[in-house]
Each structure stands twice: as C-alpha cells, then as structure tokens.
C-alpha positions as CSV (number, residue, x, y, z in Angstrom):
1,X,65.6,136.8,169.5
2,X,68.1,139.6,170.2
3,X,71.8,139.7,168.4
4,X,74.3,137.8,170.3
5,X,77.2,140.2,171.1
6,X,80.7,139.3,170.6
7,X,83.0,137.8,173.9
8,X,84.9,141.1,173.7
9,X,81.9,143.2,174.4
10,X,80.9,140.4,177.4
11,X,84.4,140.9,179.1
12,X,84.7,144.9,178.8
13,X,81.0,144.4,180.2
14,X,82.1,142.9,183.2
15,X,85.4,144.4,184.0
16,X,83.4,148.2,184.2
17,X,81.3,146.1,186.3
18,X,84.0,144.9,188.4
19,X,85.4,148.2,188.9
20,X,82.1,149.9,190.5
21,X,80.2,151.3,188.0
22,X,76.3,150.7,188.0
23,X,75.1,148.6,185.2
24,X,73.5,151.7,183.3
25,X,76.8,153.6,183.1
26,X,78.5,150.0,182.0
27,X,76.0,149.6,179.5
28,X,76.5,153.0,177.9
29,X,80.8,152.8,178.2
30,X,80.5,149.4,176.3
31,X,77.9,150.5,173.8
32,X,74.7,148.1,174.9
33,X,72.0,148.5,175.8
34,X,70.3,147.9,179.4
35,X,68.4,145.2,178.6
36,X,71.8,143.0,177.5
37,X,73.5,144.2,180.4
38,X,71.0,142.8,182.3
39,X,70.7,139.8,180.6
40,X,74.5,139.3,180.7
41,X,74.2,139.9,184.7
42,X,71.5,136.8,184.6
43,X,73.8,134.8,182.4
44,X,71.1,134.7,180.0
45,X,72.9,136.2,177.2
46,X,74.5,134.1,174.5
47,X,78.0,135.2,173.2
48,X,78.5,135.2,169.7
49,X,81.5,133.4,169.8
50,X,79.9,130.1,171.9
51,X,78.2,127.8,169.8
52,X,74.3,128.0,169.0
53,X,71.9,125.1,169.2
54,X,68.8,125.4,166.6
55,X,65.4,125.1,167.5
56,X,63.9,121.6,168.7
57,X,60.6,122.7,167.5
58,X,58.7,122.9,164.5
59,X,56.5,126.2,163.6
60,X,54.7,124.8,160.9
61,X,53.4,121.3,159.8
62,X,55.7,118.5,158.2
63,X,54.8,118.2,154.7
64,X,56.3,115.0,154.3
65,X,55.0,113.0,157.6
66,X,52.7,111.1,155.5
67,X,55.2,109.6,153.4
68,X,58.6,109.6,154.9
69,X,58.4,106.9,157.3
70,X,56.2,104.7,155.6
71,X,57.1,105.1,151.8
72,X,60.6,106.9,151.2
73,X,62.5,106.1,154.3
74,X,62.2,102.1,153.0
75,X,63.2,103.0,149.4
76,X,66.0,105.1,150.6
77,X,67.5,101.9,153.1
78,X,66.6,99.7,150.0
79,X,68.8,101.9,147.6
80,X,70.4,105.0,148.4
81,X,71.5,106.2,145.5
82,X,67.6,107.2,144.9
83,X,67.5,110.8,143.6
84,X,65.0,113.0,145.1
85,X,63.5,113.5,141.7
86,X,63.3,109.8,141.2
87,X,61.0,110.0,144.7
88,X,58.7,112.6,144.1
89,X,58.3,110.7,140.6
90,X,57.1,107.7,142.8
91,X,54.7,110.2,144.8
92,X,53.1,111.2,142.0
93,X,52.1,108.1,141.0
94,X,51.2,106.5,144.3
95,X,49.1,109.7,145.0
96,X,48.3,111.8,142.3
97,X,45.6,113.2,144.1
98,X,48.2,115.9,145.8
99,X,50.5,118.7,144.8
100,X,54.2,117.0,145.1
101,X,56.2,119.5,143.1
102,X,55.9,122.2,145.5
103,X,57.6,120.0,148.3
104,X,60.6,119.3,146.0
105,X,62.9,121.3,147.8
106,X,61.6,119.9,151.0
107,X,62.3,116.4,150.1
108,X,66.1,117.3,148.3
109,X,66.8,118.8,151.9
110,X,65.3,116.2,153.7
111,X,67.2,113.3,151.6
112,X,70.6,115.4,152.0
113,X,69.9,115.1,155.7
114,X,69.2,111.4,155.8
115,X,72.5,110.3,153.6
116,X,74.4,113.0,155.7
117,X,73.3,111.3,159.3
118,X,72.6,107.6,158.0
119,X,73.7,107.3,154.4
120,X,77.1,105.0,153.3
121,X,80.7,106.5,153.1
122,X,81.6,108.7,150.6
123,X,84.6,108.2,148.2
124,X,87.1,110.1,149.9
125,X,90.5,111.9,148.2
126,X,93.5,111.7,149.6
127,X,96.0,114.5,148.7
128,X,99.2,113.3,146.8
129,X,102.5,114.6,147.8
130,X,104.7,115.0,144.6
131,X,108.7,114.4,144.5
132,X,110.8,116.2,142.2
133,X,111.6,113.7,139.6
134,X,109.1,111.2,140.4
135,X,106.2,111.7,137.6
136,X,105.1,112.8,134.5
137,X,101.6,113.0,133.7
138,X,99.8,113.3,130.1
139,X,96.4,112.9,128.4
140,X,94.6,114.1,125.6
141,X,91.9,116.9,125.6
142,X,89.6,118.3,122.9
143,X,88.5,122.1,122.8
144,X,84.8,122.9,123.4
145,X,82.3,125.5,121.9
146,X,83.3,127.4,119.0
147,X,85.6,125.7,116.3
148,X,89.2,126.8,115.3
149,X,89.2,127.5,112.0
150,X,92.0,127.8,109.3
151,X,91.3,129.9,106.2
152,X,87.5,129.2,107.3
153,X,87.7,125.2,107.0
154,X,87.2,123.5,110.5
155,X,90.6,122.7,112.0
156,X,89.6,118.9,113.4
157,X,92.2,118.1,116.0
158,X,93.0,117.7,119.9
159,X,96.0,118.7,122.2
160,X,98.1,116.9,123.9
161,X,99.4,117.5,127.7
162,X,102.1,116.8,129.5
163,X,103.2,118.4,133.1
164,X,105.6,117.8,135.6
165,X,103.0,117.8,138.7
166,X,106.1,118.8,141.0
167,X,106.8,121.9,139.5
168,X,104.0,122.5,137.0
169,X,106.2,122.5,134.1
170,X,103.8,121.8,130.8
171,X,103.9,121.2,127.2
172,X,100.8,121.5,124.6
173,X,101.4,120.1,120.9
174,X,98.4,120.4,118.7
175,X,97.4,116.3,117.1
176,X,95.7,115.4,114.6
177,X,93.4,112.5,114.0
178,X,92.4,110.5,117.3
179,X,94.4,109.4,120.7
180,X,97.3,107.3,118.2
181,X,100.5,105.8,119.5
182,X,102.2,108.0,116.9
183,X,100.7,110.8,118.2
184,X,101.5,109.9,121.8
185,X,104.8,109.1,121.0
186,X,105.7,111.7,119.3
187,X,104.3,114.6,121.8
188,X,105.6,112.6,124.5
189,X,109.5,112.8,123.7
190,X,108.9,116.5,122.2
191,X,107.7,117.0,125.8
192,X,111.0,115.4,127.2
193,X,113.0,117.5,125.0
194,X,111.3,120.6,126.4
195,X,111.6,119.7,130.1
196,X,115.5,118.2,129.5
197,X,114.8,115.2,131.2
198,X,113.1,112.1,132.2
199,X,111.0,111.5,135.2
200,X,111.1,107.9,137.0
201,X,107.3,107.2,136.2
202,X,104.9,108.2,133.1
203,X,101.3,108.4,133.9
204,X,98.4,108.1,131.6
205,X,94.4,106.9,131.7
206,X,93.7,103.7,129.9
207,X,94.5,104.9,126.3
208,X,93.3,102.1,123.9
209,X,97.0,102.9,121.9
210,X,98.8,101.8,125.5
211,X,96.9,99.2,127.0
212,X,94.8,96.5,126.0
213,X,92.1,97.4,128.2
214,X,91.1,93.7,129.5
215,X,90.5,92.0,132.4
216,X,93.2,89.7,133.7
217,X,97.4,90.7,134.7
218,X,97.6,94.1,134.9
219,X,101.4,93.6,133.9
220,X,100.0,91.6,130.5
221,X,98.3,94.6,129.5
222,X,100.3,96.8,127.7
223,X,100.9,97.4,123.9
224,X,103.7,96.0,122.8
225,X,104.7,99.7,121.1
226,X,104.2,101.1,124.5
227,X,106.4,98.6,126.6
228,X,109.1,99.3,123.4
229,X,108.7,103.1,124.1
230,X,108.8,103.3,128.4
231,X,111.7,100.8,127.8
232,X,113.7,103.1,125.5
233,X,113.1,106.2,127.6
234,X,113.5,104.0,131.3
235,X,109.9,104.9,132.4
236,X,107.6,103.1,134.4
237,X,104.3,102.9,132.8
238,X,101.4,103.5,135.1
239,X,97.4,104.7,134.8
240,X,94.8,105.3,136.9
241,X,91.6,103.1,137.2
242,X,89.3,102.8,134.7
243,X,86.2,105.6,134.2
244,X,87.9,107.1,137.1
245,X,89.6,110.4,136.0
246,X,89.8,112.0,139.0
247,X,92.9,110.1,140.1
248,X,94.2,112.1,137.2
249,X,93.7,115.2,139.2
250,X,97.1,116.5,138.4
251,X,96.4,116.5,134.9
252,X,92.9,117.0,134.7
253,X,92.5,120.3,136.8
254,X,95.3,121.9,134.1
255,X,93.4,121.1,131.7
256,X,90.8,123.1,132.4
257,X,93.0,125.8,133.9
258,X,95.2,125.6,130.2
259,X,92.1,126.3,128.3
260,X,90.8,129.0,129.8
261,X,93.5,131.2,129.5
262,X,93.3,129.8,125.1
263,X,89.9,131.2,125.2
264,X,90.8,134.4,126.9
265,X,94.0,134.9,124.2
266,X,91.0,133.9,121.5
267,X,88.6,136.6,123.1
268,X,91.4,139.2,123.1
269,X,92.5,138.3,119.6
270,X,89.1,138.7,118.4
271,X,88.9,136.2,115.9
272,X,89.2,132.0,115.9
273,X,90.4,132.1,112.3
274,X,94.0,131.4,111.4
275,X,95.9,132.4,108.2
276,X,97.2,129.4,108.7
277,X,97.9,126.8,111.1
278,X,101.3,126.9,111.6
279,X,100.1,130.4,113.4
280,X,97.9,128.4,115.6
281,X,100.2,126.7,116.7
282,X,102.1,129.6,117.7
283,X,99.4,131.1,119.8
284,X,98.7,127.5,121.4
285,X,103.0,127.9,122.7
286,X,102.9,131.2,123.7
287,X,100.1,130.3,126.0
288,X,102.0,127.2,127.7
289,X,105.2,130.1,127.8
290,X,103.2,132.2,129.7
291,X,102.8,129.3,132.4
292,X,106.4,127.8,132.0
293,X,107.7,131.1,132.4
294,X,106.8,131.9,135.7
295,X,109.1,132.4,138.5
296,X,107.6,129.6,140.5
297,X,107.6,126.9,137.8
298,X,111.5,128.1,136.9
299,X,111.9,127.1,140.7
300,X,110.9,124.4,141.0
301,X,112.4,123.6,137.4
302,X,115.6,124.0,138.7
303,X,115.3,121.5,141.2
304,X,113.5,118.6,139.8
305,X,116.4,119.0,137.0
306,X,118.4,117.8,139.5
307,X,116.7,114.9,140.1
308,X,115.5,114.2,136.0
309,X,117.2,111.1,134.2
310,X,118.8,112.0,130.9
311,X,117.2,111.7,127.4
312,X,117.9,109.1,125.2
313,X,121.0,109.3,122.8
314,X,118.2,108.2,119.7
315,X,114.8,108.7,119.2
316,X,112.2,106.3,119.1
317,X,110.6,105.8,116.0
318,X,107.6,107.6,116.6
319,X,105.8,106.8,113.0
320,X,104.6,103.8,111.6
321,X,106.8,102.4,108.4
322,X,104.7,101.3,105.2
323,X,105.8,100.3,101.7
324,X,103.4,101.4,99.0
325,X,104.1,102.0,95.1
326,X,103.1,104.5,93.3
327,X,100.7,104.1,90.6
328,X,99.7,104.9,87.1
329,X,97.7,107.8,88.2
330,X,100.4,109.4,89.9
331,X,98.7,108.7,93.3
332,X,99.0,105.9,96.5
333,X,97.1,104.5,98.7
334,X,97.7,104.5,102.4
335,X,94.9,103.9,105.1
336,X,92.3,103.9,102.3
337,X,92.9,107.1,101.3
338,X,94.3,108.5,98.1
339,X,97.2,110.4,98.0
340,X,98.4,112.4,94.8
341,X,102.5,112.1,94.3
342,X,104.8,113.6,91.1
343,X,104.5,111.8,88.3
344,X,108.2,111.1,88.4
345,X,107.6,108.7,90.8
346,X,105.3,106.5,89.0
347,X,106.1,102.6,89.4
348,X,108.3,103.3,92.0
349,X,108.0,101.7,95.9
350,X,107.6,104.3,98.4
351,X,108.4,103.5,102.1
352,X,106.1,106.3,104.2
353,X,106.7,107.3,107.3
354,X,103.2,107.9,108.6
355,X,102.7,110.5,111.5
356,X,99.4,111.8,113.2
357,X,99.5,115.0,110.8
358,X,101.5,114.4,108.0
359,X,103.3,111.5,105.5
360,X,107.2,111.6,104.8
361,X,107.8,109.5,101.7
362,X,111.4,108.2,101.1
363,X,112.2,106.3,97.9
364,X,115.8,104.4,98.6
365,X,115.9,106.0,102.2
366,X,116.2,109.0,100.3
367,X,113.6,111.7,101.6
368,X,111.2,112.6,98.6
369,X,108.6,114.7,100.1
370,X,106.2,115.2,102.9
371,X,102.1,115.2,102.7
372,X,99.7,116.6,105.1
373,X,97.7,113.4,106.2
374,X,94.0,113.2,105.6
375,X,91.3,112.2,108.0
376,X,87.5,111.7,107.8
377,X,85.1,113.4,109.0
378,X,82.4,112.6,111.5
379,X,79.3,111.8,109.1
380,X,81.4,111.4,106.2
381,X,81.2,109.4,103.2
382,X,82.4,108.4,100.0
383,X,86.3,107.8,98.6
384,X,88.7,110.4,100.3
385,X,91.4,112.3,98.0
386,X,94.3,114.6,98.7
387,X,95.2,115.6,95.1
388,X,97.3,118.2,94.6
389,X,97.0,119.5,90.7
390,X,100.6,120.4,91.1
391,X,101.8,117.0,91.2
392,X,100.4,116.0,87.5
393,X,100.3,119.6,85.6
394,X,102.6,118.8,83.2
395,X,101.0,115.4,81.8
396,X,97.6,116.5,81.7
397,X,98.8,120.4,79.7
398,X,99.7,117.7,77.2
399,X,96.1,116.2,77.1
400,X,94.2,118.9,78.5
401,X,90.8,117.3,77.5
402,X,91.4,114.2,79.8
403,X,90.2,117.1,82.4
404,X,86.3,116.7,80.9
405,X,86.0,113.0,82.2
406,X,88.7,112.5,84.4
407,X,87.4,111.1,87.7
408,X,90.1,112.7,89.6
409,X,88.5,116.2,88.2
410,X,86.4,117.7,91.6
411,X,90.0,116.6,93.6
412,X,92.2,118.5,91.0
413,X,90.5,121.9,90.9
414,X,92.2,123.7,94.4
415,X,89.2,125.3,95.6
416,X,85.2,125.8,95.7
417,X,86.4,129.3,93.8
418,X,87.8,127.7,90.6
419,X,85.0,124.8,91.1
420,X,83.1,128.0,90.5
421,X,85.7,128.8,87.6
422,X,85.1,125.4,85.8
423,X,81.1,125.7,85.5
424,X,81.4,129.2,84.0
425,X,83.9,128.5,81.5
426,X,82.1,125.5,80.4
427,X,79.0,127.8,80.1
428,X,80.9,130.3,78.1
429,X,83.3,128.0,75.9
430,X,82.8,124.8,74.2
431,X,83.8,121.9,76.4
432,X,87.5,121.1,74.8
433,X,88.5,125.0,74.4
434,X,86.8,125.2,78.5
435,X,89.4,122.4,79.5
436,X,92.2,124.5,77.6
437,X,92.0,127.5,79.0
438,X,91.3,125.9,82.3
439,X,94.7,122.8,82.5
440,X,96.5,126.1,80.9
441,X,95.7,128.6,83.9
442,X,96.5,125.9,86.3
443,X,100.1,125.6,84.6
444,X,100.3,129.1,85.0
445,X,99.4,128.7,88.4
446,X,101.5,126.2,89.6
447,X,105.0,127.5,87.8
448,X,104.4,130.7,89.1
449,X,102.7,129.5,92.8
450,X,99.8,132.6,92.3
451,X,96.5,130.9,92.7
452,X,94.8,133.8,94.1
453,X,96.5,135.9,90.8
454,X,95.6,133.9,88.3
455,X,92.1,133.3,89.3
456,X,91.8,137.0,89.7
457,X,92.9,137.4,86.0
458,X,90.2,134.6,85.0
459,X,87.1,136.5,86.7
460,X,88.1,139.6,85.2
461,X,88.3,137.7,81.5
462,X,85.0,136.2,82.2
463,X,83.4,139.7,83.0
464,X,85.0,140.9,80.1
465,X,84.0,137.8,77.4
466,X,87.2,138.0,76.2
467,X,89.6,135.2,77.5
468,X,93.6,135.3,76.2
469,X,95.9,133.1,77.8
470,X,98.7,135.0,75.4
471,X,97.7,137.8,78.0
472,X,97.8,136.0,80.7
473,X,101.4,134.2,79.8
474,X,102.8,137.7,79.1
475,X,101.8,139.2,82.5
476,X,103.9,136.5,84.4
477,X,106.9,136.5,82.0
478,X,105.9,133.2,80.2
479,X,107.1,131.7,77.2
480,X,104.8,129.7,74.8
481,X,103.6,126.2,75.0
482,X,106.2,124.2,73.7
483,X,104.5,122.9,69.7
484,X,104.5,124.5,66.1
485,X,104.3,127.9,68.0
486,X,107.8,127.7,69.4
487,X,109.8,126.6,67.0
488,X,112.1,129.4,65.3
489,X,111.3,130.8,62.4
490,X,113.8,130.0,59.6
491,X,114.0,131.8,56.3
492,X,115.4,129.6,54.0
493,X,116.1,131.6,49.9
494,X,114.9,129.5,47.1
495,X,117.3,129.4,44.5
496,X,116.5,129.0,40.5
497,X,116.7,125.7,38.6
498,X,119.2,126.6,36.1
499,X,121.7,125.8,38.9
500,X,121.3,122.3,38.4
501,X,121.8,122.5,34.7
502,X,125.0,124.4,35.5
503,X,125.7,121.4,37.6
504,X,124.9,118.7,35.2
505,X,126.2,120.1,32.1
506,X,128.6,123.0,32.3
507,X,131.9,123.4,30.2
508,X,134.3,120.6,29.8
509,X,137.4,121.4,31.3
510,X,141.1,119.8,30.2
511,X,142.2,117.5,32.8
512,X,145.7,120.3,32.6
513,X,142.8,122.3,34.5
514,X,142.4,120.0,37.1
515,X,139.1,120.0,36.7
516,X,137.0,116.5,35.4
517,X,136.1,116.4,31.9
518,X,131.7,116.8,31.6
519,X,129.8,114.0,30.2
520,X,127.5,114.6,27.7
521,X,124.2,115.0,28.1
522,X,123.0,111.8,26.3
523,X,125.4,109.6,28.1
524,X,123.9,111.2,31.5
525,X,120.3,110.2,30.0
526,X,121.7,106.9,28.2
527,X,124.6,105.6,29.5
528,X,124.6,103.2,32.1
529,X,127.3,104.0,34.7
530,X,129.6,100.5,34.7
531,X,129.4,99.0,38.2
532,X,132.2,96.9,39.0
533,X,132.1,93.2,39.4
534,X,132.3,91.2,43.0
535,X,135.9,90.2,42.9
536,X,137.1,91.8,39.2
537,X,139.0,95.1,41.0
538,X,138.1,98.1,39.7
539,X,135.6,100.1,37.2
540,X,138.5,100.6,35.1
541,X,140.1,97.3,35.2
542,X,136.7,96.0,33.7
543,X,136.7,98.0,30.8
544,X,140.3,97.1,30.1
545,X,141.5,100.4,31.2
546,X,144.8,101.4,32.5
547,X,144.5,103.1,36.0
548,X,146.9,106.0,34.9
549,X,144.3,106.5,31.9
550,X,141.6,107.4,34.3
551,X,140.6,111.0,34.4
552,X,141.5,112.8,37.6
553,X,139.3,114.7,39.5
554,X,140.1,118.1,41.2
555,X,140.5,117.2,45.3
C-alpha cells in the first residue's frame, strides 16, 4: 500500500491542475509521481491528514478461536479483574496438550481489547485546582537503596514533608524513630515557621499518631493530641481515603521528585557517609533551598502570604513530659531503655521532655542536659543502653576494678576500637592493673575530650610492651591522681632529746628574774601536783597559802 501524501501536496496537485498543465508536468512541479497523480485524479488516493480505517480482515489464523468464546470470554464477564497470566495458567491446565506460552502476548492484547470495548469504568482523576492559602499538605517518606551512613553506623531515620501545593513551597526535616505525634508536631510548626504562615486546611493520610483509624464518625476519629494541635494553630484537619494515596498526589509526586535530586547531590558528592549528622542535615536543606529558591515558588510565595493566617503567639508542646528519678547507677529508664546521666544527679526526679531524636532533662524546671534518644533496631534483641563513660568517670577512677565485673562494662567502653583495647590489655596485664590503666585512660580521655589521642597513645604502648600512664598524664598537661602521691612533701628537722631535759630541769631563776623558780627533779618524779577541791577556792588556799606567797610566773 503506497504512502499517503500529505493535504498540502493534494491541493498544490490540483491547483497546477486547475491552471492547465497536463498531469505529468503536475506531477513533476509537486514532486509525485504519475501513478498518485493519477490516483488523486480517480479520488483513489488517501490523504495523510484524513483518518485511516484498519483492515477488516485477518491474514493469518486466530490462535485463540478455540478458547475465547467458549472458555475465557465467560471467565472474563464472570470476573474482570482476571490477569492474562492468571488465563493462560487456566489453559494450561485445561489443555496441556498445546503450546500456550507463545500466545501470551496474543491473549494480553486480546484482553486489553475486551476491558477497553466491554470492560467496567475506570477510576477516573479529577484535577484539583489549588487556592493560595487554602492547604498544606505533609507525609512521611523513607529513602530507598543505599543507606546514609554517619561515621559508618547506619543512620535509621525518615523525612518529613510539608508543601504548599499552591505555590510549591516545601520543607524537609530529618525524624527519627517511626511516624510519632512528636515528630509530626514538631516538623509541622518548624514548617509553619519556614513558610510564615498558616494555611486554612492541613492535609495528611491516615497516620495512626492522628486518627484512630476505625470505622464509625469520621468527626470521632481524631487523636485527642491532634485535635489539641489543629486547634492551637486554627487548622482544619483533613486526609484522604484509606490505602488510597493517590489523592495525596500533591504530596506524593514531590516526593519522588525531592528525592531524586538527594540522590543526584549524593552521586555528585561521591560518598553517603557523614562526619556527622548535623552535616546531613545540611545537605538535606540545601536541597529543599534549591526548590524554595526558585523564582516561581518566590511568586507564588508572595501571594499566598497574602492570603496565610498568622502563627501562633506559643508553641505547642511538641514533646511528651515524663518524670523519672535517677538511680543508684547513675542511669534512668525511659521507654525501656537505659539512659546513663552524671552522677550528680543521683536520687534526684527528672522531668524529660522526650522528642523524636533526642531527651531534654530538667530537674526543678531548670534545663540539666539533653540526650540523643535511642531506638531499636529491626531484628534486635536484648536490654538497650546509651551510656556515656563520661557521665560516671570520676566514681569508678576511684574503684577502677568495679570495671572487671561491672555489667554496664560493653556500654561504657566508647567504641568497637577500645572494645579491642580492653581484650589486649587484659592479655598483656593482670586483670586489676588491665582495669587501671584502662578507667585511667578514659579519665584522660574524658578531661581532655581526645578519644582518638588517647587511644592512639595506648596502641603505640601496646606495640611497644611498655605502658606509662605518668607518660601519658605528662603529654596532656596532667597532674597526678589525687592519694599518697600528691600530697607535698614536708621536711620536718628532728631535734635532740636533751631539749626536754633543758625543759624539765634547767636553772632556777629568782622570782626578781621574772622567771618561775624549777622544781626539782624528785618532786617532778615524786610529788603529786595538789589538785584543788570542788568548792575549797584555790590550789593555794588548800595548802594554807597566802595568794601573794605564790610564785609568779613570767607572762
């Protein structure tokens, strides 16, 4: 079947034909050949602009006329969600005897046809038209493929995202732990803050921390926390269907549009290890900048600030308040896990604030400190510890061999690296002089905030076989442990004992002298010194002495 030729090429045709010319010197002006011109004189010729019908006919045999009409056609009326897979399954096994995976693609076209011409309606989507003002939409999402990593240990966490679907203003906060009404309340009015507003309506999917998640009043549904939180920011709370994200679109599509440009910046950086997360965090903003700071977004910006409510004059709580004393062991316990605290603080009741990522103790409403929170990992097992050896350094450099047994002893060695530490210095010291030399290198450690240095100095010692701490001490600046060691050295002068007989017995002085007459020796060794009676006045009065007879001492 020839090429159809375009309506342009039909038209200049037949206006050289119009003006006289024969249909070979048409042909040639136009560029066809004689066999279309003739055609197109016929009105044989198809344009390629009018619409084509396909063939009626078939050129080869059906493959499928055995079992369309009488097997697959009824199962496809019955239930016509039926995947084609599903149906060549069911040929198989009704007649084996035949070759059925080399019709699949036969039968997938052949079923697209039938639910195309006879199948039921599709879900349809019907565009949204977003108002400046009108909605804020947020949901959690979780990075996929390789892990983010901080100082090579697995960063577990999720990101949370908020946009202004009018504009396309967003904001990205890293969370850790699951989808938490701490978490969500927290990113939410950091979000707020960032846009300098408040929409009319917050949108979410059925998060278990906002809704309830049962059948009955829709109204009835919501968290008491979450009702607390739309009231204080003078939101309507509203979410999309259950299992069905797609009304989410305004969200969900960023989503995926937000972390491919993460993964690009992570390609170009070369490298999914952080120093630290802090700088994570840093890369994760300057990636929602880049999108914020486009001249389109600031446009828009502009005009749905214009149509924003103002924030709140205070902030929610976002945290949940506990009350938890501190124990014996210097440590508490708060979503049964164990948390190391100064020893200070022992006996004392704690109220923490606990976030997503991190515990603020106060003691008295006074702020004490803060504690990265702990989670548990998927798989794992056993009693979970945050101990930091800095916390309880002091009492145990005064007991250092409570480190052989203590059962706080894996949790208060910082690393795998002085885990490593530990089992050679047991192998090269006995046991009480191991846990010296290690409590002491900690101390060292923590006063002068050097892990890396000290643990340096304590691999080259080990090489060597020859362990000081002295040396150690001396590098940083140190003084000595407080003991025997510390205490000044005082040189006191003996003097002889014939000072005491100069004392006892020297030469007996007039009382003209001022001075007070010696005893004798014998009445020193002999003579008992009269002691005055209860009530009878004084020494000399009971010897029948006159006072002014009394010998008078010199001052």
């Amino acid at each position: 079947m020839p090429a159809p030729l375009s309506l342009r090429i039909k038209e200049r045709y037949m206006a050289k034909r119009a003006h006289g010319l024969s249909q070979q010197i048409a042909a040639d002006a136009v560029g066809i050949s004689v066999r279309s011109a003739q055609r197109i004189d016929r009105g044989d010729h198809q344009s390629q602009n009018q619409p084509q019908r396909g063939r009626s006919w078939r050129i080869r045999a059906d493959p499928l006329a055995d079992v369309w009409q009488s097997d697959l056609l009824p199962m496809l009326e019955k239930a016509p969600q039926l995947e084609p897979q599903t149906l060549l399954l069911h040929l198989e096994k009704i007649r084996p005897d035949e070759e059925w995976f080399r019709r699949k693609r036969t039968l997938q076209r052949r079923v697209e046809q039938w639910r195309a011409l006879h199948g039921p309606p599709q879900a349809v989507m019907f565009l949204q038209e977003h108002r400046a003002g009108v909605l804020g939409i947020s949901d959690f999402t979780v990075l996929k493929g390789e892990p983010i990593t901080v100082c090579g240990e697995v960063l577990e966490h999720r990101l949370f995202h908020f946009r202004l679907p009018f504009s396309g203003w967003c904001h990205v906060e890293v969370i850790h732990g699951g989808e938490s009404f701490v978490a969500l309340s927290e990113a939410l009015q950091n979000a707020l803050n960032g846009c300098g507003g408040v929409p009319a309506e917050h949108r979410t999917d059925s998060l278990s921390a906002c809704y309830r998640n049962r059948d009955g009043s829709y109204a009835s549904d919501f968290t008491s926390r979450y009702r607390e939180l739309c009231a204080h920011l003078g939101v309507v709370a509203t979410r999309n269907n259950r299992g069905v994200a797609h009304e989410n679109g305004a969200i969900e599509g960023p989503h995926r549009h937000w972390k491919r440009r993460l993964e690009q910046q992570l390609i170009q950086r070369g490298c999914r290890d952080f120093d630290s997360e802090a700088e994570y965090r840093q890369l994760v903003a300057q990636v929602t900048a880049t999108l914020n700071n486009r001249s389109s977004v600031q446009e828009k910006l502009a005009i749905e600030h214009l149509h924003l409510r103002p924030l709140p004059v205070v902030r929610f709580g976002d945290y949940e308040p506990l009350v938890v004393r501190v124990r014996s062991t210097s440590t508490i316990e708060v979503r049964s896990i164990t948390y190391s605290v100064p020893s200070r603080l022992i006996g004392q009741q704690l109220t923490v604030h606990l976030r997503h990522d991190r515990l603020e103790l106060f003691l008295r409403s006074q702020f004490t400190l803060t504690i990265p929170r702990l989670y548990a990992r998927q798989g794992q097992k056993g009693p979970l510890r945050r101990i930091d050896f800095r916390h309880v350094i002091e009492s145990l450099r005064r007991k250092p061999r409570a480190l052989l047994r203590a059962q706080l002893q894996s949790d208060l060695l910082p690393s795998e690296v002085w885990h490593q530490l530990w089992r050679q210095l047991l192998s090269a010291l006995p046991p009480d002089e191991a846990a010296k030399v290690m409590v002491d290198a900690l101390h060292v450690a923590a006063k002068e905030n050097d892990l890396a240095g000290v643990e340096r100095y304590l691999r080259r010692a080990l090489r060597r076989g020859d362990i000081s701490l002295s040396d150690l001490r001396d590098h940083y600046g140190l003084r000595p442990p407080r003991g025997l060691a510390a205490l000044p050295q005082l040189e006191i002068p003996e003097h002889s004992l014939s000072s005491y007989d100069e004392l006892l017995g020297g030469t007996s002085q007039s009382a003209g002298t001022g001075k007070c007459p010696a005893l004798t020796l014998k009445t020193i060794e002999t003579g008992p010194v009269p002691q005055p009676v209860a009530g009878s006045g004084t020494a000399g009065h009971s010897r029948g002495l006159d006072p002014g007879q009394l010998p008078l001492c010199a001052g």
